[in-house]
C-alpha positions as CSV (number, residue, x, y, z in Angstrom):
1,X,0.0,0.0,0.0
2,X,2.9,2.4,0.9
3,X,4.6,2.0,-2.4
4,X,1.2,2.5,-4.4
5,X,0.9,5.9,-2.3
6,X,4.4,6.8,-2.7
7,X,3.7,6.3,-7.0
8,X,0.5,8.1,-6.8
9,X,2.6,11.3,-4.6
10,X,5.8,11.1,-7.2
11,X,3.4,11.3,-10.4
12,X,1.5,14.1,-9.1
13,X,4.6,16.1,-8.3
14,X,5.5,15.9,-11.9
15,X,2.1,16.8,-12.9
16,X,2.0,20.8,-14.0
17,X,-0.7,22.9,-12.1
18,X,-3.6,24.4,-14.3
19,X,-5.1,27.3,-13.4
20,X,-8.9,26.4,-13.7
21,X,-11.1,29.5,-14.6
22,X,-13.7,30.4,-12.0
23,X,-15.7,33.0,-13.5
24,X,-18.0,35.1,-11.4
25,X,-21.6,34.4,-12.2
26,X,-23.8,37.4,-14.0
27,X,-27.5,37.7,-14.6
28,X,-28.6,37.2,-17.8
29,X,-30.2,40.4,-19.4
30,X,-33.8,40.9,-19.2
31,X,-34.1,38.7,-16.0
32,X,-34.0,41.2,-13.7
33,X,-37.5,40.9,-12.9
34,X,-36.9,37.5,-11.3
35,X,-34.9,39.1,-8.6
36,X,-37.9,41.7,-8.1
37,X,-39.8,38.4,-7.9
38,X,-38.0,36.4,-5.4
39,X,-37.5,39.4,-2.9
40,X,-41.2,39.8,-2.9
41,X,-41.8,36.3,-2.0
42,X,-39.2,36.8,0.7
43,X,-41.0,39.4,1.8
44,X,-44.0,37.9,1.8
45,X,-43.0,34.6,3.4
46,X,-41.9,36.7,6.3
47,X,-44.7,38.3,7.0
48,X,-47.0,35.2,6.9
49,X,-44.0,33.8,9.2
50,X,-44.3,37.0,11.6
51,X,-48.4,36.5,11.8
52,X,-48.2,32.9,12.5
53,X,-46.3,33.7,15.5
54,X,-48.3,36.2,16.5
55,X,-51.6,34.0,16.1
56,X,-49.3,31.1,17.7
57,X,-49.0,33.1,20.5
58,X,-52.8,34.1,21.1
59,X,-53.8,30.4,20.7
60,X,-51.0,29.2,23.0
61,X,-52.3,31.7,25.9
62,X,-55.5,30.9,25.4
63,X,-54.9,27.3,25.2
64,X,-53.1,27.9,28.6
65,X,-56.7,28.9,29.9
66,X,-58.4,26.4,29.5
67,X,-55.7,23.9,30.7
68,X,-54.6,22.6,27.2
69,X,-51.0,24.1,27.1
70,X,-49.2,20.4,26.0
71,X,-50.8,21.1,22.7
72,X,-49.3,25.0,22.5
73,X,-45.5,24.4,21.4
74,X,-45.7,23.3,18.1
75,X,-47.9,26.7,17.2
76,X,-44.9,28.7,17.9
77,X,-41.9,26.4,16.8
78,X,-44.0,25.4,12.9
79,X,-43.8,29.5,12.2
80,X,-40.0,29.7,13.7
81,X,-39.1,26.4,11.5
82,X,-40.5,28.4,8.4
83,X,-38.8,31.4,9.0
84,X,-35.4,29.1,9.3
85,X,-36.0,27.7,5.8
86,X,-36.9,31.1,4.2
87,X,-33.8,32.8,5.7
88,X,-32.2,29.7,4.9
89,X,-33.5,29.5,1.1
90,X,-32.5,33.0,0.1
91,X,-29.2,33.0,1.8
92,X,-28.5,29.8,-0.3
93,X,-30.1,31.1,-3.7
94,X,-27.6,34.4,-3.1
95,X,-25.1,32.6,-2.7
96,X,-24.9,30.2,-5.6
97,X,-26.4,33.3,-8.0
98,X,-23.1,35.3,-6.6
99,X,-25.2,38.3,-4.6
């Protein structure tokens, strides 16, 4: 095995370095629409996101009057969860589309 790794290491050293090109991405022309598009669903998503909590919140207090709060979690945490994956989503799309 040692002698196979030492081969492997010895051609690589002889091997020349290329320089692989790593352009930076750019938007195609007339899409610049989509952009508009996606930061009003962003938008959007967070506001649905912010008004689930706040209902979350009014059904977990009044589930807490009438002695049901084991069911009251899961209306906060569902909202939070959703907010994760939007946050998450854009910060991924930005990334790969180089903004």
């Amino acid at each position: 095995m040692h002698t196979i790794l030492t081969a492997a290491n010895d051609f690589l050293a002889h091997v020349p370095a290329v320089d692989i090109p790593n352009p930076n991405p750019q938007q195609p022309p007339g899409t610049g629409g989509i952009t508009t598009i996606m930061a009003w669903l962003k938008w959007i998503g967070y506001a649905v996101v912010g008004g689930s909590i706040i209902v979350g919140g009014i059904l977990i207090a009044v589930s807490f009057r009438r002695g049901e709060g084991h069911d009251a979690l899961p209306k906060i945490l569902w909202p939070m969860a959703g907010a994760i994956v939007i946050g998450a989503g854009a910060a991924w799309i930005g990334t790969i589309a180089g903004g």
